[in-house]
C-alpha positions, -999 to 999 in steps of 0.1 A, spaced: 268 -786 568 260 -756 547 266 -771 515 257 -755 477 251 -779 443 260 -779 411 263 -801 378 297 -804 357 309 -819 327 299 -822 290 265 -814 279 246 -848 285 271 -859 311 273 -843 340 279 -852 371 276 -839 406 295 -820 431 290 -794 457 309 -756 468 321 -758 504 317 -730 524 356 -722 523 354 -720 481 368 -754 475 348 -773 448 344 -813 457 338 -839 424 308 -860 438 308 -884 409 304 -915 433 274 -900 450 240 -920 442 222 -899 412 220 -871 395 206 -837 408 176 -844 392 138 -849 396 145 -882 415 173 -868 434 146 -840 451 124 -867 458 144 -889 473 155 -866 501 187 -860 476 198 -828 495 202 -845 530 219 -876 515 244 -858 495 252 -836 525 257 -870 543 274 -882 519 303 -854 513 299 -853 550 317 -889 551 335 -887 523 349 -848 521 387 -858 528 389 -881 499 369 -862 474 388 -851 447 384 -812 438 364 -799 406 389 -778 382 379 -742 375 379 -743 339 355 -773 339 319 -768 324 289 -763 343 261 -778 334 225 -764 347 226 -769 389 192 -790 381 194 -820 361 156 -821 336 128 -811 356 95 -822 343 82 -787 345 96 -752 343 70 -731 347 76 -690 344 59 -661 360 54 -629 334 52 -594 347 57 -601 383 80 -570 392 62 -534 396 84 -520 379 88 -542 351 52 -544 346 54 -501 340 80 -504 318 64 -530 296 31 -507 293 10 -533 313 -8 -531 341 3 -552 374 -17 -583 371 -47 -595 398 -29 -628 393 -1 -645 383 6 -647 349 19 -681 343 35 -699 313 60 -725 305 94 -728 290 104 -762 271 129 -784 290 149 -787 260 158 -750 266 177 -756 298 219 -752 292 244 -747 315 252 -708 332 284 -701 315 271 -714 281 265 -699 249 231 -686 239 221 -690 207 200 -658 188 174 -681 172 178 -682 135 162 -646 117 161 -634 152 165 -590 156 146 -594 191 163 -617 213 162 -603 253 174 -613 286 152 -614 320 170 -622 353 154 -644 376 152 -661 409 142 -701 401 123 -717 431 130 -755 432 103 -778 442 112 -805 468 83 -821 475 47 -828 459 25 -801 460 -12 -802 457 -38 -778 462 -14 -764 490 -23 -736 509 -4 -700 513 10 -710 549 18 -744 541 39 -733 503 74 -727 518 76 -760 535 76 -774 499 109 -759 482 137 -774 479 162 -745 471 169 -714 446 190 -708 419 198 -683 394 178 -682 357 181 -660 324 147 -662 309 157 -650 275 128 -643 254 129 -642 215 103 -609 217 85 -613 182 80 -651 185 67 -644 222 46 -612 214 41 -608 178 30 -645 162 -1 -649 180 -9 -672 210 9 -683 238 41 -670 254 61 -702 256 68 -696 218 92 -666 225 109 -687 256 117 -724 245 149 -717 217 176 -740 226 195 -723 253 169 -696 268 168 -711 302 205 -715 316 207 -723 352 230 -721 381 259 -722 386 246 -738 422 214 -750 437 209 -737 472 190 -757 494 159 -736 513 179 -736 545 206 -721 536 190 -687 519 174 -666 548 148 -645 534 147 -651 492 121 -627 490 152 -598 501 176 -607 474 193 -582 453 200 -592 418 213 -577 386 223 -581 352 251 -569 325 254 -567 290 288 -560 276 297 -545 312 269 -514 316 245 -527 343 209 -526 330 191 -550 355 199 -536 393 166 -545 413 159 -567 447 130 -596 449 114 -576 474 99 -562 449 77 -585 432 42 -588 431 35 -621 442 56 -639 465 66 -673 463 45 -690 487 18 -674 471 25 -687 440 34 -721 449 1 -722 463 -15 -706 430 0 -730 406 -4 -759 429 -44 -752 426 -40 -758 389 -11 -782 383 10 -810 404 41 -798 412 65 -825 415 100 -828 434 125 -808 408 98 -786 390 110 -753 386 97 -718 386 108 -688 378 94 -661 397 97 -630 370 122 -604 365 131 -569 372 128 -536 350 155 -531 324 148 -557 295 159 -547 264 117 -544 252 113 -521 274 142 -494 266 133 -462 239 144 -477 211 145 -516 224 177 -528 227 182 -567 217 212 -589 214 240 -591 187 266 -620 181 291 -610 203 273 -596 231 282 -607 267 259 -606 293 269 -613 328 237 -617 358 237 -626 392 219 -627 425 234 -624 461 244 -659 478 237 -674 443 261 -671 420 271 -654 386 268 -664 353 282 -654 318 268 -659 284 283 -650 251 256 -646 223 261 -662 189 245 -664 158 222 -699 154 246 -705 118 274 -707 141 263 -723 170 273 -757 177 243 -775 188 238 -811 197 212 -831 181 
């Protein structure tokens, strides 16, 4: 059953349901968990395609106008991959890495697809970064290159927004720039491994206020996902529900002649084939309604 995964609901309260292959959205509120950490690592994707399996004819439907929350409930670790398009790296002025340049983006960033995103407070340099997001199924440990793929658990789309002069200008680490409440929105679905032929030949794109500045395909990054699942599994544990982000295209707003950043009011639509699309608006952080 080729089934796709998503979150709904208020922020805080989501529940789970899952897009049929004919469009039609089923409420899987009476399914046991959240699609979570513990959901990947109990085998959550075979039970809840059991489950709707058993249960499809007397599933209610999910409205269209209902929020969605992010398609993966808190991982423990979202880890991000900088500079891992060719031609991204050119158009920042750096050179393609020898390895992967890793960082992390605070949890508490995470928001729904459709959601707003907040331009931190004094912010002029606020970006956007589409991405493919790799979702970990199972434990991974000082795996090797052959044995990686065998660990994910599906894909999604990410924004990796990026407030530029916290991330580049302030000194130290990256993850500065990349944590602001509401830089990582995900979804709208999780799609499990086996139902995404080749991730590595995926076209995706981004828009802000309708001129298309991201158009790119992951066949062009530098280092493909096995090989950094093995690479970070040398360093770190990766647990069932980790997520990484595996680095986006050229056409950032850093690296356009002047730079190009966001205003309130800005919309920026992104998307990748079999994925998805999501739409943000940006608002100012004195407007914003943020919970606490």
């Amino acid at each position: 059953m080729n089934l796709q995964m998503f979150r709904f609901g208020a922020p805080g309260k989501e529940r789970p349901g899952v897009l049929l292959p004919d469009g039609r959205r089923l409420d899987c509120s009476d399914f046991d968990g959240d699609l979570g950490p513990e959901f990947f690592a109990r085998d959550g994707v075979a039970r809840l395609t059991t489950f709707v399996r058993s249960h499809q004819d007397e599933l209610p439907t999910v409205a269209d106008d209902v929020r969605l929350g992010s398609c993966v409930g808190r991982p423990h670790k979202l880890f991000c991959i900088g500079l891992n398009y060719k031609k991204h790296a050119a158009e920042s002025g750096m050179d393609v890495p020898t390895e992967p340049v890793v960082f992390t983006k605070a949890t508490s960033a995470i928001c729904g697809p459709n959601d707003d995103v907040v331009i931190p407070k004094g912010s002029e340099k606020s970006d956007w970064e589409v991405e493919l997001m790799v979702v970990i199924g199972k434990t991974a440990r000082y795996v090797e290159r052959d044995q990686a793929m065998a660990h994910v658990a599906g894909y999604a789309v990410h924004n990796d927004y990026s407030e530029r002069a916290w991330q580049l200008e302030r000194g130290g680490q990256w993850v500065k720039g990349k944590s602001f409440d509401t830089f990582a929105p995900i979804g709208p679905v999780f799609a499990p491994a086996d139902t995404v032929a080749d991730p590595e030949n995926l076209r995706l794109w981004l828009d802000l206020n309708g001129e298309r500045l991201q158009d790119s395909n992951t066949n062009d990054m530098v280092f493909g996902i096995a090989e950094l699942i093995a690479y970070l599994s040398h360093c770190v544990t990766l647990e069932p529900g980790d997520c990484i982000s595996t680095g986006t295209p050229a056409g950032v707003g850093l690296g356009f002649d002047p730079p190009r950043y966001l205003s309130p009011g800005d919309v920026v639509t992104l998307g990748i084939d079999g994925l998805g699309q999501q739409r943000q608006t940006a608002v100012a952080y004195e407007v914003a309604e943020l919970g606490d």
